[in-house]
C-alpha positions, 0 to 999 in steps of 0.5 A, a space after each residue: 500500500 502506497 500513502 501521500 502525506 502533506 504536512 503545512 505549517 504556516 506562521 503568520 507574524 503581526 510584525 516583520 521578521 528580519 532574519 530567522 533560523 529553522 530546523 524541521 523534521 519532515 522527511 519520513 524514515 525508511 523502516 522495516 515496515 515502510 519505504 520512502 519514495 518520494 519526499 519534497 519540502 517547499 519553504 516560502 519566502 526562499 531560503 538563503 541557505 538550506 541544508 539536509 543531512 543526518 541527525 544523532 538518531 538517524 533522522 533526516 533534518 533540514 536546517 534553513 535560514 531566511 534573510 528576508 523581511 516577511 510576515 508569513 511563513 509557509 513550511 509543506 513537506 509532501 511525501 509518498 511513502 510505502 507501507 508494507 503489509 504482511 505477517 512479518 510487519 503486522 503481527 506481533 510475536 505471541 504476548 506470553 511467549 516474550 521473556 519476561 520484562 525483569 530480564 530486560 535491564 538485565 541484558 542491557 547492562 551486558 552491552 554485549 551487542 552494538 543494538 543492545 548498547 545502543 539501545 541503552 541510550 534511551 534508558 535515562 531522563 531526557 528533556 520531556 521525560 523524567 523518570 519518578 517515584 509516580 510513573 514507577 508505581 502507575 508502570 508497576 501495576 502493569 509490569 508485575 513479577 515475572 510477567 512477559 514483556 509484551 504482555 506487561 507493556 500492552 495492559 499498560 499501553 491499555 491502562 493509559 487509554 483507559 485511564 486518560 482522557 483525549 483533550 487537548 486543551 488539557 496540556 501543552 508540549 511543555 506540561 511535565 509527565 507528573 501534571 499529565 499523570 496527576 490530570 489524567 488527561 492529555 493529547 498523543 505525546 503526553 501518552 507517549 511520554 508517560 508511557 516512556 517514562 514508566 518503562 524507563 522509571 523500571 529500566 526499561 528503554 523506551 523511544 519516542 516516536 514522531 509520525 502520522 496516522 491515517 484517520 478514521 472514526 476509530 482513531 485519535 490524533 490523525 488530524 494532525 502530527 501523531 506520537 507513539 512509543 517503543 519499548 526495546 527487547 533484545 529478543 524481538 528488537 523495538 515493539 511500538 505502541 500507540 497508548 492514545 489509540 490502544 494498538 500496536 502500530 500495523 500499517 496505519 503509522 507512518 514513521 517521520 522520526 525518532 528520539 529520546 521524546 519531543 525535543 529530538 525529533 520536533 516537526 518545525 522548531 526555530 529562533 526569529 528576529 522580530 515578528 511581534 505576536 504570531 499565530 501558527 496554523 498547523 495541517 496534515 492529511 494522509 491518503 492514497 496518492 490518487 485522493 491527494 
């Protein structure tokens, strides 16, 4: 199955900005269960300088600068991208038969292989996400003594769907995991980062993924930017999860990036000179190439 994505972020300033720096994260990546075909990004006004290359994680970053007075902005990244089907990519390994998750933190003190080292980046506090006492015990409910890992992260995975409430008016991108886990209610990356935060609070890494997903009446989160999370078993590699929609991802999810949490791997984050007050309107959409 072959998806169109378009993603336009338009800024619009009460003043003039002289000068500006940005840096997006728009370009899909290329996973086991996707291929990129085609990736175009248009930035008006022109940009005097712009660059792509690789991020730390291996995401493809666009740095750009304008020099030009302006008082909008229009950032529109267009992609196709392949989604790949089949029992390999869509069904997860059977919940009960994963090790069990003590296990875990245990292989990634080893460091025996390069991934299981690599992996162990994403055990540790990060900007947006500050393992607690708090995110420990609502994860421990979850991850019982001796209880698969698989199996374990989905009744979290389901807690925080259950538990939580889709609002997003509730938070903004800064709002601390305490606050989220206190209110209980929130928008994709706060599911994303408590959920990472109560694996991490266990040793357990955990990534955050930045994406889209292909809406319908059953989904949450698919009419803009979407996020969800991946927990690492050194057996079966990286299981991802989508706590606001209570699913493993399974061709819905188009993967733009990832990182530790929000702050690695951010759509569109920059510094202007001037601009005044500005307002930002932000669209997405995701659909068979023909719909586009």
């Amino acid at each position: 199955m072959t998806v169109s994505t378009t993603h336009t972020t338009t800024y619009l300033y009460s003043d003039p900005v002289s000068i500006c720096h940005t840096e997006v994260h728009l370009a899909p990546r290329d996973c086991p269960h996707q291929r990129l075909i085609s990736h175009e990004l248009s930035v008006t006004p022109n940009p005097a300088f712009r660059v792509s290359r690789r991020d730390y994680f291996g995401n493809e970053i666009t740095i750009f600068t304008i020099q030009e007075p302006h008082q909008t902005l229009n950032i529109t990244a267009r992609n196709e991208i392949e989604i790949r089907s089949g029992p390999e990519y869509s069904f997860p390994p059977a919940a009960a038969q994963t090790p069990p998750w003590e296990q875990i933190p245990r292989e990634i003190r080893t460091g025996k292989t390069d991934e299981i080292f690599r992996a162990s980046e994403f055990l540790y506090r990060s900007p947006f996400v500050r393992p607690s006492p708090d995110c420990e015990a609502y994860g421990r409910q979850s991850f019982t003594p001796g209880r698969p890992l698989l199996e374990a992260s989905l009744d979290l995975c389901h807690r925080i769907f259950s538990d939580f409430r889709y609002d997003p008016r509730a938070t903004t991108i800064s709002t601390p995991v305490a606050e989220v886990l206190a209110k209980r209610s929130g928008v994709c990356q706060d599911f994303a980062h408590l959920m990472i935060c109560c694996a991490r609070s266990l040793g357990l890494p955990a990534r955050y993924i930045s994406g889209y997903l292909r809406s319908n009446a059953r989904t949450l989160g698919g009419e803009a930017s979407h996020a969800w999370c991946a927990i690492f078993c050194p057996e079966l590699g990286w299981l991802e999860f989508d706590p606001t929609n209570d699913v493993m991802p399974a061709g819905n999810h188009v993967t733009i990036a990832h990182g530790r949490d929000y702050s690695d791997v951010a759509p569109v984050v920059g510094v202007a000179l001037g601009g005044g007050e500005q307002l930002i309107n932000v669209s997405v959409s995701v659909l068979p190439p023909a719909a586009n």
